[in-house]
N, C-alpha and C positions, 0 to 999 in steps of 0.2 A: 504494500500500500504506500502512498503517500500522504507526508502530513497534510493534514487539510481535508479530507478526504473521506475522513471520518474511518470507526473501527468496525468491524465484522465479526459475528461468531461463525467459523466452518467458513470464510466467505460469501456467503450467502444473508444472513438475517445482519441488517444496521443494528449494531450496540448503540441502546440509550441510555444513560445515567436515569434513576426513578424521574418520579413526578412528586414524591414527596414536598415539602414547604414548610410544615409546621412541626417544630420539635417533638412535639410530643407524639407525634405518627410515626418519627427516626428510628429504625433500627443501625446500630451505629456499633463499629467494630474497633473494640482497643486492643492496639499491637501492646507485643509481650514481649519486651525486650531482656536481653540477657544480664545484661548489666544491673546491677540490685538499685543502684541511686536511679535511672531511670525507668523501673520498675516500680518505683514507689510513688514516681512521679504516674505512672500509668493507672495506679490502683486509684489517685485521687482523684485521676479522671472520671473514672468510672463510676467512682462513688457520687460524685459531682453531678454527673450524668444520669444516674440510675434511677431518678425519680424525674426526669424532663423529658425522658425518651418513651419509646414506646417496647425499647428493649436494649440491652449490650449484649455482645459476642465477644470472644476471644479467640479469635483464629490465629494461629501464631503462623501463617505462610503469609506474609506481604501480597507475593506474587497471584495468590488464588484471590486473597482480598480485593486488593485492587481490580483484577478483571472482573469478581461478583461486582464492586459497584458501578462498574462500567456496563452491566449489561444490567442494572435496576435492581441485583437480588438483595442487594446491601444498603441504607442511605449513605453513609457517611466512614469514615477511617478514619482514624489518628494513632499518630504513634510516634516512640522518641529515640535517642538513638540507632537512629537507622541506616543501613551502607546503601550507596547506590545501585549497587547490581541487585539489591531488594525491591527500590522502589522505582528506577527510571523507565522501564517497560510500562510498567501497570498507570504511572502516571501521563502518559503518551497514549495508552488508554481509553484513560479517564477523559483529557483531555477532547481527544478527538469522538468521543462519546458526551460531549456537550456539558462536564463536570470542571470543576473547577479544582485544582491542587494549588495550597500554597504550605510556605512553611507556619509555624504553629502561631507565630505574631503574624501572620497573616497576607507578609510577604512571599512575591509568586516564588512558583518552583524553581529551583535550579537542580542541577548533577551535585552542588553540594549541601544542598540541602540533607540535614540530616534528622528532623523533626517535621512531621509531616502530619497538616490537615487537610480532606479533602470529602 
């Protein structure tokens, strides 16, 4: 494919990011990173989060997260301490499935991005 262009499941069916809008509809998925001090930071996410969503996940594959929320099964990701060959695929994605990725202040994505909303 090319950027722009948008993303594909099989090549055939357009990935679209959901149609969700309001928090409290979100199912939203917190990365599980290895590191304990951002680990702890993830747990206050969630806690944070657990009463304004409509549910949390814990999928610890980046790579599976991001395409679910590129094809609508997921709303939302975050996660902290993260390497690039984790997230740059999936946020290319996201993107071209009409989702927005930025880092956790809310600044857009870069390769070095290593804290990631989206």
């Amino acid at each position: 494919g090319i950027k722009g262009q948008g993303a594909f499941l099989n090549g055939r069916q357009k990935l679209q990011v959901g149609p969700v809008e309001l928090m409290k509809d979100a199912i939203v998925n917190a990365g599980c990173p290895a590191d304990p001090n951002a680990f702890d930071a993830s747990m206050k996410g969630m806690k944070a989060l657990s009463t304004r969503t409509r549910g949390i996940r814990v999928i610890a594959c980046s790579a599976v997260t991001l395409a679910w929320l590129a094809a609508g099964r997921l709303t939302a990701h975050f996660g902290y301490d993260l390497s690039s060959w984790d997230l740059t695929a999936g946020a290319l994605l996201i993107q071209e499935a009409g989702g927005r990725v930025t880092d956790l202040d809310g600044s857009d994505y870069r390769i070095e991005t290593r804290n990631m909303l989206c």
